[in-house]
Backbone as CSV, one residue per row, in Angstrom:
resi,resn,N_x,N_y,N_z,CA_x,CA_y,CA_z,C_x,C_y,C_z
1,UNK,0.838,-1.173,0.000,0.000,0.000,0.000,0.888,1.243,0.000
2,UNK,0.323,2.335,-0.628,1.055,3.713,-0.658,1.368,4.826,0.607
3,UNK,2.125,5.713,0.676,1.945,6.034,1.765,2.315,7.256,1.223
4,UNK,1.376,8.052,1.602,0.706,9.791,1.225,2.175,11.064,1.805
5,UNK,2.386,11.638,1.142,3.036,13.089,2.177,2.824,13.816,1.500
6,UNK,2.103,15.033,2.048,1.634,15.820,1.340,0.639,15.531,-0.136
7,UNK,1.110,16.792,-0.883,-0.019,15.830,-2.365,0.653,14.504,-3.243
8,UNK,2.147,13.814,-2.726,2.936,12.913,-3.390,2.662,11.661,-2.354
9,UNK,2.309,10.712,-3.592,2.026,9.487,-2.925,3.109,8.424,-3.642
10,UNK,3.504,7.597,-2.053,4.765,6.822,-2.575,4.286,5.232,-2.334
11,UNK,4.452,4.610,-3.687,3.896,3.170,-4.029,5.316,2.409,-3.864
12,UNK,5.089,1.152,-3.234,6.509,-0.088,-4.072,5.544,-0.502,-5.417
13,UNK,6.332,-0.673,-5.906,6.231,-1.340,-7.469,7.483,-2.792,-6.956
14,UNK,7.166,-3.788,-8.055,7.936,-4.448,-8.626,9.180,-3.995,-8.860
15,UNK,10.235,-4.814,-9.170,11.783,-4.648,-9.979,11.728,-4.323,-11.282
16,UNK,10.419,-5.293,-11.530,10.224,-4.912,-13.177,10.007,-4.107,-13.427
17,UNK,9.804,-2.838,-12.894,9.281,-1.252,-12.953,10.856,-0.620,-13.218
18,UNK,10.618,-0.177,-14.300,11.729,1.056,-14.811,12.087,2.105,-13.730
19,UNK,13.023,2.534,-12.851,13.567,3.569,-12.519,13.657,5.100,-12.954
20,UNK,13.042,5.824,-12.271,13.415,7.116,-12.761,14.018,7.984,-12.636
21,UNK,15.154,7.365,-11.961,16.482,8.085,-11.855,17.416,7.817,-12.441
22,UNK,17.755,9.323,-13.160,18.993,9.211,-14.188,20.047,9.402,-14.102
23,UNK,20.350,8.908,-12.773,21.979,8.999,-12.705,22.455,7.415,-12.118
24,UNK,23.829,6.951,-12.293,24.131,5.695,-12.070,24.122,5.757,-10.673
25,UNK,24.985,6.739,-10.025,25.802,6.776,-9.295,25.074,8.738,-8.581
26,UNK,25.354,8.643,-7.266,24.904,9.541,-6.435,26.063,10.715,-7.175
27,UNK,25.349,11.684,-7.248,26.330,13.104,-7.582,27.105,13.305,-6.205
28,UNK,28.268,14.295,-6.815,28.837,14.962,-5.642,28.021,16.288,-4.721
29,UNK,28.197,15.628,-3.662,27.749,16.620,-2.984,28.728,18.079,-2.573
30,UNK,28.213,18.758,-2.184,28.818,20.538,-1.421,30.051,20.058,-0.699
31,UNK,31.055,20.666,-0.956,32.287,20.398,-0.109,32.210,20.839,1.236
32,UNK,32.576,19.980,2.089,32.187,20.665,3.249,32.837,21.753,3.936
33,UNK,34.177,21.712,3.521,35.101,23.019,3.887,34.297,24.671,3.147
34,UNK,33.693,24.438,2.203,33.062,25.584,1.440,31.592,25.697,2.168
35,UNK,31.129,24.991,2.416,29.791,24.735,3.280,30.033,25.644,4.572
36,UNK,30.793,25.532,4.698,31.668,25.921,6.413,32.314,27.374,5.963
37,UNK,33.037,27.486,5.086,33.335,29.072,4.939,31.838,30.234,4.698
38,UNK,31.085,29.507,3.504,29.757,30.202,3.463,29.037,30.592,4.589
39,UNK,28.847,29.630,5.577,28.158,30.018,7.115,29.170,30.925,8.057
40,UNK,30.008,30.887,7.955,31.033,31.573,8.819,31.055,32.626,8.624
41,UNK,30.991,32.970,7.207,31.126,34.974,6.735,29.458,35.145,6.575
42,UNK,28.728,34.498,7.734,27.588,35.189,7.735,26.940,35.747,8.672
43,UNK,26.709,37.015,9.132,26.150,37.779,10.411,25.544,36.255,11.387
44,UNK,25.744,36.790,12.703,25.420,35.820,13.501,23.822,35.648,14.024
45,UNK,23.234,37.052,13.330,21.739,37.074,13.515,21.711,37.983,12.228
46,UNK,20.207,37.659,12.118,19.573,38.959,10.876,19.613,39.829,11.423
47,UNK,20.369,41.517,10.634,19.922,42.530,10.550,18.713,43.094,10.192
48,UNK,18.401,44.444,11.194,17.400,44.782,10.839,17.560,46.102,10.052
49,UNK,16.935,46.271,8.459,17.851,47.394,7.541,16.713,48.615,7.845
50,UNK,16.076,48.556,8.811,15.088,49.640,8.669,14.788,50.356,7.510
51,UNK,14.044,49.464,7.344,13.435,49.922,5.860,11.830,51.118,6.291
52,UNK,11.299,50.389,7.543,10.212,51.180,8.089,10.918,52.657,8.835
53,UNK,12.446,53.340,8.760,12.706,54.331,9.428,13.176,55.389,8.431
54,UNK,12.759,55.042,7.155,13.644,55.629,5.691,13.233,57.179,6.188
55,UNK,14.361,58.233,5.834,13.986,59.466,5.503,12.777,60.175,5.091
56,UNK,12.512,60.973,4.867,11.473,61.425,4.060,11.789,61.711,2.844
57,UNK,10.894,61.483,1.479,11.109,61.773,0.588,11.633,62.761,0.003
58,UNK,12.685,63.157,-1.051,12.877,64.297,-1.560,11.845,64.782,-2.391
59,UNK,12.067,65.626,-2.368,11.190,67.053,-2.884,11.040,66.525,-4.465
60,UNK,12.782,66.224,-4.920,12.813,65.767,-6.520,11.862,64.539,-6.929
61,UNK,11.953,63.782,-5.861,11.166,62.539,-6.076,9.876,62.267,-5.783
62,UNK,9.158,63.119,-5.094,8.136,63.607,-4.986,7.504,64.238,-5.765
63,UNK,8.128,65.096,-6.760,7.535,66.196,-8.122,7.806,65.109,-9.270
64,UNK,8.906,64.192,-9.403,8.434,63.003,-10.464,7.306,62.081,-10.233
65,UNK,6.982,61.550,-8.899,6.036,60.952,-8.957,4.733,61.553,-9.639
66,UNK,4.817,63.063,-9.014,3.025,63.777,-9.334,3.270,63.694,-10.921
67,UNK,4.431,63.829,-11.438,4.198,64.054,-13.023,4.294,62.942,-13.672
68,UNK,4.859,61.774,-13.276,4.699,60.667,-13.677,3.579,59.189,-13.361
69,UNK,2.767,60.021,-12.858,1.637,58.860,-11.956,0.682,58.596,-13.162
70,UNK,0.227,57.254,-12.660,-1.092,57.342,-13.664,-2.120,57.161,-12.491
71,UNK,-3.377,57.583,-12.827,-4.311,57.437,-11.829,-5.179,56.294,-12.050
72,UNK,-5.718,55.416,-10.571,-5.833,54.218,-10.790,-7.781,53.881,-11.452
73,UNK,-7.777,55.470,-11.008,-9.751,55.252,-12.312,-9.049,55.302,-13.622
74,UNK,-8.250,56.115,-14.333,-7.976,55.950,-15.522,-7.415,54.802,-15.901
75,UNK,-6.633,54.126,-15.257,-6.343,52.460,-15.387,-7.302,51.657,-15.742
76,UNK,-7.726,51.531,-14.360,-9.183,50.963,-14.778,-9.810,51.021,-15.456
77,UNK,-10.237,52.257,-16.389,-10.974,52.899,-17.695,-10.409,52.097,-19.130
78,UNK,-8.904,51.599,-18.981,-8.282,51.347,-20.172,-7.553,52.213,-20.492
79,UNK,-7.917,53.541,-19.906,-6.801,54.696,-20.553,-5.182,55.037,-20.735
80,UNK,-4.726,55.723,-21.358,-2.931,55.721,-21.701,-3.118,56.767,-20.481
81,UNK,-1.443,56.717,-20.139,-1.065,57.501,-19.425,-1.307,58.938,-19.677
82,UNK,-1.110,58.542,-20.704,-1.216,60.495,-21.414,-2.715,60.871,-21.725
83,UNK,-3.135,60.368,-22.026,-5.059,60.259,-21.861,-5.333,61.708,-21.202
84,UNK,-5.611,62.831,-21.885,-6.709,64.070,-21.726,-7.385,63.794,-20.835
85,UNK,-8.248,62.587,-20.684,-9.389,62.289,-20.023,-8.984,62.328,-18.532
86,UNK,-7.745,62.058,-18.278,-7.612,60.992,-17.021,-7.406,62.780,-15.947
């Protein structure tokens, strides 16, 4: 009988059942000395980049947005950015 994990269900079959693994032989695995340098040059906890403490916007980037916005009824409408209508 099969036995379920998650949505993959695992059957025995016969010998006579074709394999579907295409390799002879197990690949190489991660070296472990490189395994071990990767974790080592890595902060010992997550930083936190305060992304919620950002500056306030500039002035410049603030006057591109108003001139570059599209508004989200004219979206909705189908309309171009440049659309008279909007």
């Amino acid at each position: 009988m099969g036995e379920a994990h998650g949505s993959q269900k695992f059957e025995e079959v016969g010998s006579d059942v074709p394999t579907t693994n295409l390799y002879d032989t197990p690949g190489p695995g991660p070296d472990s000395a490189a395994v071990v340098e990767a974790y080592s040059s890595r902060p010992g906890a997550p930083a936190n980049l305060d992304f919620e403490g950002l500056t306030s916007t500039s002035q410049a980037a603030l006057t591109w947005l108003r001139e570059n916005r599209i508004l989200l009824a004219a979206a909705a409408r189908g309309a171009e950015p440049n659309d008279p209508a909007r």
